[in-house]
C-alpha positions as CSV (number, residue, x, y, z in Angstrom):
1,X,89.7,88.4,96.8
2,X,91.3,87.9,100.5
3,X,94.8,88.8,99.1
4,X,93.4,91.7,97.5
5,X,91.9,93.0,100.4
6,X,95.1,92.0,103.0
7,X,97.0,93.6,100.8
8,X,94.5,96.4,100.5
9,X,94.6,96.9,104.4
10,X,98.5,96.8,104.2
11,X,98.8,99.5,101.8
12,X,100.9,102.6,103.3
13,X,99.8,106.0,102.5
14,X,102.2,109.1,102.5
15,X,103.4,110.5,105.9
16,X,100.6,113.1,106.8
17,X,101.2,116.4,107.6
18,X,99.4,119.6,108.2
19,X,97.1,120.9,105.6
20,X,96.7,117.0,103.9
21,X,93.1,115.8,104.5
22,X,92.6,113.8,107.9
23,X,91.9,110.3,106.9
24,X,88.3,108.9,107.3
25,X,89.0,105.3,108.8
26,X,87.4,103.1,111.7
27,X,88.5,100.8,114.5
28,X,87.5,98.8,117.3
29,X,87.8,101.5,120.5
30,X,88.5,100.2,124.3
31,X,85.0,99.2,124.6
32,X,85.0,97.0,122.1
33,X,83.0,99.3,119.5
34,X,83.5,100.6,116.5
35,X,84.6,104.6,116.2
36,X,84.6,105.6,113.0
37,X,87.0,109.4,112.8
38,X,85.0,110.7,110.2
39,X,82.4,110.8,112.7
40,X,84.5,112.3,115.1
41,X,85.9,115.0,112.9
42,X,82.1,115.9,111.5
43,X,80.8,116.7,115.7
44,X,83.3,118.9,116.9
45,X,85.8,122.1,116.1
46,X,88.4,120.1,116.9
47,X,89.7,116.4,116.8
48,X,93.1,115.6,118.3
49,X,94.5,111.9,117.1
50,X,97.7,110.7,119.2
51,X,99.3,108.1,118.8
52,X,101.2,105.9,120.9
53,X,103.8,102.7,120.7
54,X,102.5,100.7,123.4
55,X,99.9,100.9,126.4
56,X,100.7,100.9,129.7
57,X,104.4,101.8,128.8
58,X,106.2,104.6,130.5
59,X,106.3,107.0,127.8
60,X,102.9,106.4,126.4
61,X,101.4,106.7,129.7
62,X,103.2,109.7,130.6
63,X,101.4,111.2,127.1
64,X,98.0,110.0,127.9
65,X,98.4,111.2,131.5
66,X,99.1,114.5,129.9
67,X,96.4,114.7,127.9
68,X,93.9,113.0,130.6
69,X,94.8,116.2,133.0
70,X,94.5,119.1,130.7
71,X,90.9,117.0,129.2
72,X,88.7,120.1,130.7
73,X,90.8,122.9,129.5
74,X,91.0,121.0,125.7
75,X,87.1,120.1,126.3
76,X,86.5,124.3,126.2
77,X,88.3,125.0,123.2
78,X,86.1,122.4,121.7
79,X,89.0,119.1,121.2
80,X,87.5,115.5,120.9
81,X,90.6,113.6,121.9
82,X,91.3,109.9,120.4
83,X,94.3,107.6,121.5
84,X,95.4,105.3,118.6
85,X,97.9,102.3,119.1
86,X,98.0,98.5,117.8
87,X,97.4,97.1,121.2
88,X,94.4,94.5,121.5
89,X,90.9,95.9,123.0
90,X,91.5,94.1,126.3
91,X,95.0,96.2,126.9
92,X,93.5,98.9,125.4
93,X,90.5,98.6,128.1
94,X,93.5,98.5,131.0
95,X,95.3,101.3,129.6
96,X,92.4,103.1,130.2
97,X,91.1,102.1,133.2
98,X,94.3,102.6,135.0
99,X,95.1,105.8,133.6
100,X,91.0,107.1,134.3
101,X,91.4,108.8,130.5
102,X,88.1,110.3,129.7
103,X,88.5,109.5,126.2
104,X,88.7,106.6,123.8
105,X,91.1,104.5,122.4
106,X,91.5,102.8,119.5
107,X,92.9,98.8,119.0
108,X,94.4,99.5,116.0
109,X,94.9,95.6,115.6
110,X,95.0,95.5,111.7
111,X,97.1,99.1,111.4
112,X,94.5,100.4,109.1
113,X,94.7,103.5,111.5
114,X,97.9,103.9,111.5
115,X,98.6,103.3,108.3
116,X,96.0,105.7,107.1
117,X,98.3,108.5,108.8
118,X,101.2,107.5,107.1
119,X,103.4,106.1,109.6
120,X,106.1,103.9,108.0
121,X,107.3,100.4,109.3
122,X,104.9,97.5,110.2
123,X,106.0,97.7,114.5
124,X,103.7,100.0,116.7
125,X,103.1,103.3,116.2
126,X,104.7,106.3,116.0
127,X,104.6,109.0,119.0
128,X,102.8,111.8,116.9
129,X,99.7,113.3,117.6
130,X,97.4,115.2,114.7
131,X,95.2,117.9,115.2
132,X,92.3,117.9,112.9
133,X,89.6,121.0,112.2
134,X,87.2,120.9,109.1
135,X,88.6,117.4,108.3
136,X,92.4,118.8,107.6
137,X,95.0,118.3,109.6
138,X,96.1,121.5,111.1
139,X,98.9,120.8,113.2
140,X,101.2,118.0,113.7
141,X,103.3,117.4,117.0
142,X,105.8,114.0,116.8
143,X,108.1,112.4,120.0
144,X,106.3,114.0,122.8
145,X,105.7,112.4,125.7
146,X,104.4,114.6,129.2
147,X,104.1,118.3,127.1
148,X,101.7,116.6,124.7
149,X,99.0,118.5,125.9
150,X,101.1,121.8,126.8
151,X,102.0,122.0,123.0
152,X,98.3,121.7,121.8
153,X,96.9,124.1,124.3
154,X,100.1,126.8,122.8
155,X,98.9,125.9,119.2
156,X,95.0,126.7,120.1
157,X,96.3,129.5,122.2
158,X,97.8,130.6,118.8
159,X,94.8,131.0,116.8
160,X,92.7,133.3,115.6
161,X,89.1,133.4,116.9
């Protein structure tokens, strides 16, 4: 039964993209709790998923940073923001606290996040970030670093009331 299930929690899904069904998984956040997205997706308009290689990493933090600054502005047009990467809680914690983000992040230790999204390859995670309404993915934005947020506020700019 424990290969079935480590192989279970290895198993790749298809690369995700927009109009597929945001996946319903849970992980340990920065605190050291568990968030589970489904949960996420169900309270608010919008849920934006980003994902990031490595905490505390020049790029990554030059995403979260941009995120972390426009927080208010995605805040009013209803965005729950949720940083995903495999880093442990305790880096995940420091990422955080250094950075000031107001929002969680996940230690996706096992990949079952990550996975879930359909990112290919068993290092860290991809640079892509998912924007999620009524539990469907509605837009996807991959490789951006510091106009992470700029490109999320132009898609929500985009749509109809």
């Amino acid at each position: 039964m424990s290969l079935f299930t480590l192989l279970f929690g290895m198993a790749k899904a298809d690369p995700l993209n927009v109009g597929d069904a945001a996946p319903i998984v849970s992980a340990a956040t920065d605190a050291g709790a568990t968030l589970n997205l489904g949960d996420v997706y169900s309270k608010n308009q919008y849920t934006l998923v980003w994902f990031y290689p490595r905490a505390l990493t020049g790029g990554c933090t030059k995403q979260g940073c941009s995120l972390r600054d426009a927080s208010s502005e995605l805040t009013k047009k209803g965005v729950a923001v949720v940083g995903v990467s495999n880093d442990p809680v305790a880096k995940q914690k420091e990422f955080k606290d250094t950075n000031n983000f107001p929002f969680p992040l996940l230690a996706d230790t096992d990949r079952k996040v990550i996975n879930a999204f359909g990112q290919v390859g068993n290092g860290a995670a991809k640079r892509e970030a998912y924007l999620i309404k009524g539990g469907k993915i509605v837009y996807k934005d991959a490789g951006v670093t510091d106009k992470q947020a700029e490109n999320i506020l132009n898609f929500l700019a985009s749509q109809k009331s």
